[in-house]
N, C-alpha and C positions, 0 to 999 in steps of 0.2 A: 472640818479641819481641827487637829487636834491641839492644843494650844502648847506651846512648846515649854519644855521641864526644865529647871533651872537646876544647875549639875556642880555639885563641888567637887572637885577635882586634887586628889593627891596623889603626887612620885616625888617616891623619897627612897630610902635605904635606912635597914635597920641591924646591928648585929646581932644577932639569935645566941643566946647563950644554951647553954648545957642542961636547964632546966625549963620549965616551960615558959614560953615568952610572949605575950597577946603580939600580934600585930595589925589587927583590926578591932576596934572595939565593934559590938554590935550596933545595926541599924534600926533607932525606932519612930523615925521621920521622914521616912521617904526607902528607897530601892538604891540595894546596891545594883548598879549597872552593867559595870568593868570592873573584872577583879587578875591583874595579869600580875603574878609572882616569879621573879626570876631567881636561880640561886647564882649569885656572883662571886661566891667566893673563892679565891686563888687558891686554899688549899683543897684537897677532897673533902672536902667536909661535905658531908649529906642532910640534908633540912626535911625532918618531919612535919608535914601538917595536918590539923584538925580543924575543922569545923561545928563549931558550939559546943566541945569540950577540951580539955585539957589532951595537948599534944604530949605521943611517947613515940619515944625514940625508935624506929622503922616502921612504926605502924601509921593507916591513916594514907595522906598524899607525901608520898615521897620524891625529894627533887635533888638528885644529884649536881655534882657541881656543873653549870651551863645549861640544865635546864629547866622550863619553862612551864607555869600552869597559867591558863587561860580562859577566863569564865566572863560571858559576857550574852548580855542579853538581847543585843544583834542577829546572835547567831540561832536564839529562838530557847536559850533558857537563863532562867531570872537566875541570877549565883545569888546562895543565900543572905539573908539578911544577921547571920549570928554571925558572935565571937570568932574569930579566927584566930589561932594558936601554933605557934612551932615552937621548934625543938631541937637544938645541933646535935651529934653524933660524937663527936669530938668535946675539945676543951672549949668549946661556946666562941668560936674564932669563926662562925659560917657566917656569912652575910647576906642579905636580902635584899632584890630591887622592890620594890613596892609600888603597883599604878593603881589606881582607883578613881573611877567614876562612882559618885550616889546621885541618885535624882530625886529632888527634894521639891 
């Protein structure tokens, strides 16, 4: 049996401005688990993202407003351990739901 992983856990929300914005720093003590990013925000705003470099504006994952990325390691792949990075579209008014499991 395998001995159970002790998980810190953050959901929060962040506003993404117009330039490149971290919103994950990188993992280097354990597995990111759960990585579930929603775009919330009330106007169109479109949310660029990158993983372990520097986010540009359409390129990368892109998450229109109300939807959803989802990276989890349940489901049978480890979401990276780097940087994660966005990027608003707009005047830097996008926002971001943010959930995350590490397993340390």
């Amino acid at each position: 049996m395998k001995p159970l992983q002790k998980r810190i856990i953050r959901n929060t929300q962040k506003t993404i401005a117009a330039t490149n914005t971290t919103i994950s720093e990188a993992v280097y003590n354990g597995q990111r688990a759960v990585l579930v990013l929603k775009n919330i925000s009330t106007a169109e705003e479109v949310i660029s993202l990158a993983i372990g470099q520097e986010a540009t504006n359409g390129f990368g994952l892109v998450l229109k407003q109300g939807e959803t990325l989802t990276l989890a390691k349940d489901s049978g792949y480890n979401p990276a351990n780097q940087i994660i990075n966005a990027i608003d579209n707009g005047a830097g008014t996008g926002v971001l739901s943010i959930y995350e499991e590490i397993e340390v």
